[in-house]
N, C-alpha and C positions, 0 to 999 in steps of 0.2 A: 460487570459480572455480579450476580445477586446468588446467595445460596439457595435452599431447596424448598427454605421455608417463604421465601420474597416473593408473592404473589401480586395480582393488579389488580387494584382495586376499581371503584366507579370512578365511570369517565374515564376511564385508560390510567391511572395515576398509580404509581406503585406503591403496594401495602405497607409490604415494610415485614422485618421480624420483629422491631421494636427495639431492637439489641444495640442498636447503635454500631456495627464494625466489630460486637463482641460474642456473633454469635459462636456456638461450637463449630459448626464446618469453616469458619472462616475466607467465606468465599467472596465477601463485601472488599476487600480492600486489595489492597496492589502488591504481587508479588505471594500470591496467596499457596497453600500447601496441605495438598489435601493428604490427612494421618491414615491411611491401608493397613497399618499393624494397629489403630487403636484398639479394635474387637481384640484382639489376640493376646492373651495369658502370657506371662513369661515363665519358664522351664522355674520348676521347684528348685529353693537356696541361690535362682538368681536374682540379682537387686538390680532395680531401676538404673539406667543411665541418668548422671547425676548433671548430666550437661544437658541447659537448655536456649531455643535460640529466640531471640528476643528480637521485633521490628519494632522502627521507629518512624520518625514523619516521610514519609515518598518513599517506602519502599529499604529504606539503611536499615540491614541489620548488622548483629551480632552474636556472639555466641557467651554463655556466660555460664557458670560452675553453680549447683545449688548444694553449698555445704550447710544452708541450712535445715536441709530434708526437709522441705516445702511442700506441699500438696498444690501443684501447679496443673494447670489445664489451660488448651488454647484460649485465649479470650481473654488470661485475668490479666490486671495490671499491675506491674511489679516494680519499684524501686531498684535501679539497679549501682554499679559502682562507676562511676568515671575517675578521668584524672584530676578533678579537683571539684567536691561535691558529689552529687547524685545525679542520676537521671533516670526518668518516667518513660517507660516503653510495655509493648504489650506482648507477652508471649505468641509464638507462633507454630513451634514443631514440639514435641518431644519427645521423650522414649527412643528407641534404638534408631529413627529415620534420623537425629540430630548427630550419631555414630558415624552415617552414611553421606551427611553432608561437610560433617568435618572433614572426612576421607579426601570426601569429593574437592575442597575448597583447598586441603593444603592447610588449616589450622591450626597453628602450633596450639598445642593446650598445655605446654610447660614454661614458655616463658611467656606467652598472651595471656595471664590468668587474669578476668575480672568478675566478682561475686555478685549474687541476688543478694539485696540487702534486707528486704522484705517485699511481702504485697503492699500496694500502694493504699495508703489511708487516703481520706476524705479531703484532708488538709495539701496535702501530696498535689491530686487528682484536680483541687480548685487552683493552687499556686500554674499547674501543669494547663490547662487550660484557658487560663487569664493571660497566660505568655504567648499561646499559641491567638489570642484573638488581635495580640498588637504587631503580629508579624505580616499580616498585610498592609497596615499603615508607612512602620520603618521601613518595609519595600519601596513605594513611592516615595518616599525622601532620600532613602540611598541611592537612589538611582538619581535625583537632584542634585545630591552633594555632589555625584561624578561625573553630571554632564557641566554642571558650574568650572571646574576644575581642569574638565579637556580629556578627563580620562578616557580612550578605548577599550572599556570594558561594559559588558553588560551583567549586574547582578540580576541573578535568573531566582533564587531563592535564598528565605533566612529560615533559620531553625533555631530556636531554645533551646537552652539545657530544663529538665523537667526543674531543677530548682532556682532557673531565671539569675542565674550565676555567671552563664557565660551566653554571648549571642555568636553562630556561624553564619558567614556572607557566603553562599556558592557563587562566582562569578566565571565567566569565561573571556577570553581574551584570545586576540590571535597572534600577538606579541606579549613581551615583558611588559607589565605596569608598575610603576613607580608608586604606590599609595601608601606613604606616611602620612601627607598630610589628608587623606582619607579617615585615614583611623583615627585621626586626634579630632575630625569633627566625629565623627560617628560614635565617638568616647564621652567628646562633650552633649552630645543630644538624646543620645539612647543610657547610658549612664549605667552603662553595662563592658565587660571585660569582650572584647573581640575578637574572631577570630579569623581569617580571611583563608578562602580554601575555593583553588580554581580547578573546576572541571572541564572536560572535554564535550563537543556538543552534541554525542549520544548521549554521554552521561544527563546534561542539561534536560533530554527530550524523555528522559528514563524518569526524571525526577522533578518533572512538571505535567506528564501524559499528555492525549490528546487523541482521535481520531487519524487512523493512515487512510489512505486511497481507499481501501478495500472494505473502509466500511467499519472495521472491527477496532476495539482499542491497540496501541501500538505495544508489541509484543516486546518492547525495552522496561514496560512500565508494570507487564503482567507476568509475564514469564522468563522471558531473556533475562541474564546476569552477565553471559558473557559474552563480549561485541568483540568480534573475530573483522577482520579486513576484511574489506570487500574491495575487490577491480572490476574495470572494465573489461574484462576477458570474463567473465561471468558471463555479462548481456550477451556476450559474441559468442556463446556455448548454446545459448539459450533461443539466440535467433530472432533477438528481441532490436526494438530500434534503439541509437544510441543517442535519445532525447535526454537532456541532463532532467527534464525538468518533470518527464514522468519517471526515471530512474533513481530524483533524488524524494527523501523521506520528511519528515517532520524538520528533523536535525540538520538541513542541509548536505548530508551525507547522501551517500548512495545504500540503497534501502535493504538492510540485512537478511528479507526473505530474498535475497537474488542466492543467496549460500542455500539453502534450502533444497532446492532438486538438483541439484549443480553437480551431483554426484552419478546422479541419475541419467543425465542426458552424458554424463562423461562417457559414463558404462555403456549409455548407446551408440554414442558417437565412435569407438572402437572398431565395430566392424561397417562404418562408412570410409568411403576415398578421402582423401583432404580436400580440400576445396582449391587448393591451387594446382591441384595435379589436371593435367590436362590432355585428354583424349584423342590419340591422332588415328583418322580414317581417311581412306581413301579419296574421299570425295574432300575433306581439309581437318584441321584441326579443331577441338572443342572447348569449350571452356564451362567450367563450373556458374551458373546462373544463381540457382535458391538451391536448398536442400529440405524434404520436408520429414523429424526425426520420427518420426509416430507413426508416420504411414510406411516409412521407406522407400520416398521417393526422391531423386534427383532430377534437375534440368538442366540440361546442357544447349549449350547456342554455339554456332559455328562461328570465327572469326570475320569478321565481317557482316555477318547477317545474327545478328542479335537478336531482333525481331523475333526471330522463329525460335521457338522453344520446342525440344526433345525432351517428354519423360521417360526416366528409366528407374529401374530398380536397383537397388543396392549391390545386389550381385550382378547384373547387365555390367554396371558400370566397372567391379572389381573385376568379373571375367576381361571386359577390354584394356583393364590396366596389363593384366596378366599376358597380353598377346604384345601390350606396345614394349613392355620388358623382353620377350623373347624377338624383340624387333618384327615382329609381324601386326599388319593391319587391316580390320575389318573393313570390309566397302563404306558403309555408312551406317548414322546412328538410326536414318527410318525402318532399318530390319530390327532393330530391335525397339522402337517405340511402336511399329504397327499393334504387337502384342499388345500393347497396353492400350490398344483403341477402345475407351468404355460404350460402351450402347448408349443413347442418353434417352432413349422411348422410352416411357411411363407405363408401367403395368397397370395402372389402374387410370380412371377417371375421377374426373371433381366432377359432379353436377355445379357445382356454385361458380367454377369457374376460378378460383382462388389458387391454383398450386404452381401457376409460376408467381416465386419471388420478385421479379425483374420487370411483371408486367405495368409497373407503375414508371417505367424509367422509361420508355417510349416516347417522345415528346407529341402531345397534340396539336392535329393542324388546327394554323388560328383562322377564325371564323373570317378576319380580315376578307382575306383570299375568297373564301365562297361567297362572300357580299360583294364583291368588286366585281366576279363574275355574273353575277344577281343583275347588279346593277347597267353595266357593259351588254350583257342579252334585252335587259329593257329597254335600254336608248335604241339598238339596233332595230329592235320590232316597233317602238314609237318612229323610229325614220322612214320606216316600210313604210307605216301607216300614211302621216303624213303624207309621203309621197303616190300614195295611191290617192290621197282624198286629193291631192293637187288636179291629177290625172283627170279622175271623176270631174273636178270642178270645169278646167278646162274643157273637159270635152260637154257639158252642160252650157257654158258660154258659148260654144263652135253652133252648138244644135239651137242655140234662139235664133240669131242670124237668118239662117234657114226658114224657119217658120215664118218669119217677116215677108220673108222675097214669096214665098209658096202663097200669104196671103195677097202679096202685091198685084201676084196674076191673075 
């Protein structure tokens, strides 16, 4: 996602705002939050919300108290309070949307209280970046220490504190790990205070990003916060097939836009039949085939003869549930699928020739077959021949004979 100033440069290559991740819209980085009240004035004798929320590396944030009336704006970078030392993060909401998100989140703001310590200095910003360039190295060794060792875990990512005080390990596991003797190499070599913190593997795919199916970055990493359950009774709402392996997502998980319209097809699904209910007529009983939810249409196949599919409409199908409750049965479903005969003649013409779809699925006769007939007609008319010139000859040998004896007399 680029802001509004991100244009493309020569050669395709993007320009850039130059801002580094700091400009005003803040639309460069992950988890981003566009401010709708910044134009807007606050009402005379009221003062600023003094709470502001602060993101850090992939996407962490928090929320933090400015008692010291700071002149803060998205973008700047701010020294903030941890539990033991500072840490460097960069503003991201403020004013009354930081009100709206506390709401939102559940935020104690009485007993969670941590301070803006200042904006970050020069000194701050170099300790803060010289830490962030040794965190993909210690990755590839941490991850050595733990296969040396036998551990079943994967560290997915590490994070600094902005004053290189304390290092976090994100790892995930699908059991308990025992890693003592983890921490005492990773003590002795990184030569820093540890801290081991294991997440779940949305959490993981939230806070490494990466490309989904669909093209777009994965919405755990831009916008999503909160990963709700997802089942297989979604797919089966939806009509989708129950392939794990196009249903699951980055994270191994089953892919959190299946919640998404889920609500949707619920609401249409209401005034369709179930699908196990099943249609008894005269001629035999029916059963539920496909269901299609956008058009409103159902097929139904006889027992036995599966083969042959009946469409009907949604009410078609509710009307015959209706009669097989009062114990009454319709003759059969073709009085009511003839309705639904569509025309399939084309109102119009292609001169090019191009409007069936299907015209390429045809299969071509191979030429095999016309050369073998080719060839079969020529030998037979080379045999004619032959045997005509046999004929000729013979009869050319009969008539010297002749000549001979006629000269003899």
């Amino acid at each position: 996602m680029g802001c509004g100033s991100c244009a493309t440069g020569k050669n395709g290559q993007p320009k850039g705002c130059k801002n580094n991740g700091t400009c005003g819209t803040d639309s460069c980085n992950k988890l981003t939050v566009f401010d709708w009240l910044s134009n807007m004035s606050l009402p005379n004798g009221e003062k600023p919300y003094d709470w502001v929320e602060v993101r850090f590396k992939n996407g962490r944030k928090h929320y933090y108290i400015n008692n010291e009336n700071l002149s803060l704006s998205i973008g700047d970078v701010v020294a903030t309070q941890a539990q033991s030392g500072h840490d460097v993060g960069m503003v991201t909401l403020t004013g009354e949307l930081v009100r709206v998100q506390i709401k939102r989140k559940k935020f104690d703001t009485k007993t969670d209280v941590l301070k803006i310590y200042r904006k970050a200095s020069q000194k701050d910003i170099d300790i803060w970046t010289e830490c962030r360039e040794k965190e993909e190295k210690m990755k590839v060794k941490a991850r050595q220490f733990a296969i040396d060792l036998g551990l079943e875990m994967k560290i997915s990512d590490i994070e600094y504190q902005g004053d290189a005080s304390k290092a976090t390990f994100y790892y995930t596991a699908e059991d308990r790990v025992d890693f003592r003797e983890l921490i005492k190499l990773f003590a002795k070599e990184f030569r820093t205070r540890i801290e081991m913190k294991q997440v779940g593997f949305r959490q993981e795919a939230a806070r490494l990003g990466g490309i989904g199916s669909c093209g777009r970055e994965l919405c755990c990493s831009t916008w999503l916060t909160d990963f709700r359950s997802v089942s297989t009774s979604a797919a089966r709402y939806q009509q989708l097939s129950l392939n794990p392996q196009k249903l699951a997502g980055q994270c191994g998980k089953l892919k959190c836009c299946l919640n998404y319209e889920l609500d949707t097809y619920l609401d249409a699904l209401k005034d369709f039949p179930k699908t196990d209910a099943k249609l008894v007529t005269e001629k035999g009983t029916a059963v539920c085939q496909k269901t299609d939810i956008f058009k409103g249409f159902l097929w139904y196949a006889y027992e036995g003869e599966y083969a042959n599919w009946h469409k009907l409409t949604q009410d078609q199908a509710n009307e015959i549930l209706e009669l097989n409750k009062q114990k009454k049965k319709v003759a059969s479903l073709e009085e009511y699928a003839a309705d639904l005969v569509e025309d399939t003649k084309n109102e119009f013409e292609n001169v090019v020739g191009q409007d069936s779809l299907t015209r390429f699925d045809t299969p071509k006769r191979s030429r095999k077959r016309n050369n073998k007939r080719k060839s079969n007609n020529n030998s037979k008319g080379s045999n004619t021949k032959n045997n005509s010139n046999k004929g000729n000859n013979n009869n050319k040998r009969g008539r010297k004979p002749q000549n001979k004896k006629s000269n003899a007399k």
